[in-house]
C-alpha positions in Angstrom: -9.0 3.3 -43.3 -6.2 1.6 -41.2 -6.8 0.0 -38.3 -4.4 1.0 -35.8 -4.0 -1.3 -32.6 -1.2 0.5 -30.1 0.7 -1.4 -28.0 -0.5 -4.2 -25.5 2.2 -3.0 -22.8 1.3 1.4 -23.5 -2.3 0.1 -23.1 -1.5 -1.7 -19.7 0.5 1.1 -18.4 -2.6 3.6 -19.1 -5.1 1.3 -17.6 -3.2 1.6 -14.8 -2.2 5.2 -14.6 -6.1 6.0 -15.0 -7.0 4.0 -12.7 -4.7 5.2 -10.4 -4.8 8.6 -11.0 -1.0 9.0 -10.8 2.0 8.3 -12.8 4.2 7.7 -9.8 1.9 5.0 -8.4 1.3 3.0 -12.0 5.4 2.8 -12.0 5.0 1.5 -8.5 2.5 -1.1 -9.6 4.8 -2.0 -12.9 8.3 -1.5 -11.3 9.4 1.2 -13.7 10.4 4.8 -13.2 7.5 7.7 -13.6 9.2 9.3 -16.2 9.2 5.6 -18.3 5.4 5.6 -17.4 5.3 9.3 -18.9 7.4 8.3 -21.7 4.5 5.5 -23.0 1.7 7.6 -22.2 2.7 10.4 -24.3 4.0 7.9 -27.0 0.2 6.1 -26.8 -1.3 9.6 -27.4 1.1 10.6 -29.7 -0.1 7.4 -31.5 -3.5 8.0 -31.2 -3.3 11.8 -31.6 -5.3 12.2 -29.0 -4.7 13.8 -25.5 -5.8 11.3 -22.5 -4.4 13.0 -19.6 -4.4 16.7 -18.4 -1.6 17.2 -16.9 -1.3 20.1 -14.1 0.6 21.0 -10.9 0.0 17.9 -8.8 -3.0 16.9 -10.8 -3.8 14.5 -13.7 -7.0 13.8 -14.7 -8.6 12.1 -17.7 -10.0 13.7 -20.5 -13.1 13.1 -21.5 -11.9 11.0 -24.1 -9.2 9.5 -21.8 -12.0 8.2 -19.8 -13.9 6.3 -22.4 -11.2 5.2 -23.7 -9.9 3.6 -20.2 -13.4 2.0 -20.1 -12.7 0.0 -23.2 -9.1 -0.9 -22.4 -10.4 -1.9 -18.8 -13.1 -4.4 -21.0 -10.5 -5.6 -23.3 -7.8 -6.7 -20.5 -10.8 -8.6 -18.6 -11.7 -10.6 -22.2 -8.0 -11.3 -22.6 -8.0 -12.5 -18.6 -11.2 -14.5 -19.0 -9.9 -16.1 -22.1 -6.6 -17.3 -20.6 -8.5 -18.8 -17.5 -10.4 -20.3 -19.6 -7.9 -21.5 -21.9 -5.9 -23.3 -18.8 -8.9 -24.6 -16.8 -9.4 -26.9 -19.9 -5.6 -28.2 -20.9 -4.5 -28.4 -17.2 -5.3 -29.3 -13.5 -7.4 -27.1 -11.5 -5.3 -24.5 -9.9 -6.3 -21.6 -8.1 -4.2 -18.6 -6.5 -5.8 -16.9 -3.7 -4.4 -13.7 -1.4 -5.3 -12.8 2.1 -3.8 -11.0 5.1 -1.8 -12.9 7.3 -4.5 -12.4 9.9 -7.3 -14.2 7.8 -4.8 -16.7 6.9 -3.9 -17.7 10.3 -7.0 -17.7 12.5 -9.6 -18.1 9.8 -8.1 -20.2 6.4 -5.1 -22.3 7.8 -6.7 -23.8 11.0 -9.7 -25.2 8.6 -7.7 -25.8 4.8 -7.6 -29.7 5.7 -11.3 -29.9 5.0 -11.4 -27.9 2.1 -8.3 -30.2 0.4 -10.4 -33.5 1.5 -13.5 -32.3 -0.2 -11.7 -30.8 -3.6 -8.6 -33.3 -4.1 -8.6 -32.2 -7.7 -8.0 -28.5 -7.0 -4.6 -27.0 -6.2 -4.3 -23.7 -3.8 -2.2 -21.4 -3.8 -2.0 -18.7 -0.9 0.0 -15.5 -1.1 -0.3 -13.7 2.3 1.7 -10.7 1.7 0.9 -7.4 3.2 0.9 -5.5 -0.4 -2.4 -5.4 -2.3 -2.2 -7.4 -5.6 -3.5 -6.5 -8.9 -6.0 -9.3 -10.2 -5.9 -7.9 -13.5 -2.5 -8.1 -14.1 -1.0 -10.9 -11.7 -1.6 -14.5 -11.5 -3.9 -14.4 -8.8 -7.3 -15.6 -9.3 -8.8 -14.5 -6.0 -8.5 -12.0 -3.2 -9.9 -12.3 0.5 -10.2 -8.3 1.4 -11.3 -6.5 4.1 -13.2 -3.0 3.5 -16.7 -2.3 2.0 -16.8 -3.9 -1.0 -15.6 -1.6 -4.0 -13.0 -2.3 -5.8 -13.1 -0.9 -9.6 -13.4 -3.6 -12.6 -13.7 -6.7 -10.3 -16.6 -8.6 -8.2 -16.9 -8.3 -4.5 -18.9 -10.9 -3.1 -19.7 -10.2 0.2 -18.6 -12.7 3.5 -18.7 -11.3 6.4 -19.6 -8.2 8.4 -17.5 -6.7 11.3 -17.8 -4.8 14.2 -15.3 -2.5 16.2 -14.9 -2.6 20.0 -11.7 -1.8 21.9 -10.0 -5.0 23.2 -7.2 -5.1 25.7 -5.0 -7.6 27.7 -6.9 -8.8 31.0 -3.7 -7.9 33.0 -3.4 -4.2 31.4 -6.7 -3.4 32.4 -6.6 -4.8 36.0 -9.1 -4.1 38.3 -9.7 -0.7 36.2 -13.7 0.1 35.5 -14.3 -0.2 31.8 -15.3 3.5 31.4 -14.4 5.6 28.3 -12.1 7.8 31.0 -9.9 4.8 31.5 -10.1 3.7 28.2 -9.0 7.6 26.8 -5.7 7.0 29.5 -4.3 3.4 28.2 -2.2 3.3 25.4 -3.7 2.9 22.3 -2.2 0.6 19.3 -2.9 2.1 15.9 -3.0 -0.2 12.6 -0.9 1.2 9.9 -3.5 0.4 7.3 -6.0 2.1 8.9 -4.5 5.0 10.8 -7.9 6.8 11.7 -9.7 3.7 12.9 -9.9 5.0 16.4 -11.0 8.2 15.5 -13.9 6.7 13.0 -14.7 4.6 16.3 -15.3 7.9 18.3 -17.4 9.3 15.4 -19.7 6.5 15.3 -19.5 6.0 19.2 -20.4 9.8 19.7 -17.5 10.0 22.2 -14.0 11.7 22.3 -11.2 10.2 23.8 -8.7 12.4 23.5 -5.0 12.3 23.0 -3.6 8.5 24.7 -0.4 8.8 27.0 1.4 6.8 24.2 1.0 5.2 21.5 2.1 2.4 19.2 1.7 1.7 15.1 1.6 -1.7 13.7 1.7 -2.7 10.1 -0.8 -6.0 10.2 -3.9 -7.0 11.9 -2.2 -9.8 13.4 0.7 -7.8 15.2 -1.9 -5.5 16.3 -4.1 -8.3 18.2 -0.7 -10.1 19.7 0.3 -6.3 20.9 -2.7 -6.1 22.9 -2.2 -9.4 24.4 1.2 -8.6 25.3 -0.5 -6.0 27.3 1.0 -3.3 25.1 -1.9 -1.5 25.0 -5.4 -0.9 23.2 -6.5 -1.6 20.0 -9.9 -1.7 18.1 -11.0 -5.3 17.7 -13.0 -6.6 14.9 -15.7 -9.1 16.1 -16.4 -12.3 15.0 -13.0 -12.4 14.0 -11.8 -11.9 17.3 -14.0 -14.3 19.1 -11.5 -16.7 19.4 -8.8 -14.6 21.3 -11.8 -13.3 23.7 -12.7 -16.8 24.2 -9.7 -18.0 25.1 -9.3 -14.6 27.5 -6.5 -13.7 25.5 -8.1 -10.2 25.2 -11.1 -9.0 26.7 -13.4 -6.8 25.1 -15.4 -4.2 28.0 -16.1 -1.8 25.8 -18.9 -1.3 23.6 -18.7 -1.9 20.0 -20.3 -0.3 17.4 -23.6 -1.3 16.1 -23.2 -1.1 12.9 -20.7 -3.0 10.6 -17.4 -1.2 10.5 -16.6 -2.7 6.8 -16.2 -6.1 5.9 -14.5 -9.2 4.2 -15.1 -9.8 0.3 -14.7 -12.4 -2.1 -13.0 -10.8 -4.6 -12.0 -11.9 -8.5 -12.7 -10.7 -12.2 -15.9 -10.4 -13.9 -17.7 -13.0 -15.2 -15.3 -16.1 -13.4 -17.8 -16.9 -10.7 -19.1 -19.7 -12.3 -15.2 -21.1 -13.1 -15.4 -24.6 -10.9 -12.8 -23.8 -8.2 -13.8 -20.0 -7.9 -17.3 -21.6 -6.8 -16.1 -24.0 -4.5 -13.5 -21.7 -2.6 -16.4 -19.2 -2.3 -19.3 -22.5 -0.9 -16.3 -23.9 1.5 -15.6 -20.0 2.9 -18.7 -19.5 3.5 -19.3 -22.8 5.6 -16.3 -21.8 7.8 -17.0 -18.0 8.6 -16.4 -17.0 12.1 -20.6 -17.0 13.8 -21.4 -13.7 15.0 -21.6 -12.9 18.8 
């Protein structure tokens, strides 16, 4: 019988389509057109003679031998990722790529990196704060600082830090105001882009309703969210510890309640099987020494 191995690059492009769920947002991920992703799909099944999509109005699911099959591609591309690491870690110096949101990067990483290069001279960092999420699978990252609640198919989350929400807002916007929820419902509220129902998941956990704000503003990071508030812009949901620092320095000022129970989180992120890879180990030991405390 013949053994038949398809193409490495049809193989990536279905990883990513099933993973995905749409051929639209695998061509986004691989900068190609939908119709090229199509094109290798069809020419992967065609190869295989096997269907493994369903393709409807709107819709494309996996077969049930699409989704097996995704499995084992999935555990092939993590060997072939695993190998390589492996293969550099032992013909050149210790290197490791790590991506965060500017926010993290600035008030958490940055401030404290001098200790981490004094303690690990022999390992070389490099940050990539960009606002898009990057695929460890495919790119040359090694790890990824994210904030959410710790799933994130075919890699390892391991977990940092808990957060809370409470509304913070600019001493001089809120005056000599009484920090009741009627007040709060009237100032404008600031929105985060990547989270555009973050106020409303705060009034379901709160058990209150604010109501419609007199204006509102949408940001598209963290940061510009937390230096809009301090400008006195208006509201915005603050994540504590990660805050503390601002509401120290009465920056912002938090009268409101939070919520008790962890809004999501920040993860230490990479691929399977790497966390015992030197520099992975260290970056995750050093992080962990400088959280943000709670209170």
């Amino acid at each position: 019988m013949k053994r038949r191995l398809p193409k490495l690059t049809q193989l990536d492009t279905f990883r990513i389509a099933a993973a995905e769920g749409s051929f639209k947002a695998a061509a986004e991920q691989l900068h190609l057109t939908p119709s090229a992703v199509s094109h290798q799909i069809r020419a992967l099944e065609a190869e295989l003679g096997i269907p493994l999509f369903e393709r409807q109005v709107r819709k494309l699911t996996l077969t049930a031998a699409g989704r097996d099959y995704a499995a084992v591609v999935d555990q092939a591309f993590a060997q072939l990722a695993r190998g390589t690491q492996t293969l550099l870690a032992h013909h050149a110096r210790s290197s490791l790529s790590v991506t965060m949101g500017s926010f993290v990067a600035d008030e958490w990483v940055l401030p404290n990196l001098a200790g981490f290069a004094r303690a690990h001279p022999e390992i070389d960092l490099q940050l990539d704060t960009s606002q898009r999420s990057r695929d460890l699978m495919r790119e040359d990252i090694d790890v990824a600082l994210r904030f959410g609640r710790g799933h994130w198919p075919g890699l390892t989350a391991v977990h940092l830090l808990d957060v809370y929400a409470t509304p913070v807002v600019s001493p001089t916007l809120l005056g000599d105001q009484p920090a009741t929820l009627a007040v709060l419902g009237r100032l404008p509220r600031l929105q985060s882009m990547a989270v555009p129902d973050a106020w409303a998941q705060w009034e379901k956990v709160m058990g209150c309703t604010l109501g419609a704000p007199t204006a509102e503003m949408r940001v598209d990071s963290y940061l510009a969210l937390l230096q809009s508030a301090s400008q006195g812009l208006g509201v915005a949901l603050g994540l504590t510890p990660l805050v503390n620092r601002w509401l120290d320095q009465r920056r912002l000022v938090a009268p409101w309640p939070g919520t008790a129970r962890p809004a999501a989180g920040y993860w230490f992120v990479h691929r399977p099987g790497e966390q015992d890879e030197p520099a992975i180990a260290a970056l995750l030991a050093w992080l962990r020494e400088t959280l943000p405390k709670d209170g």
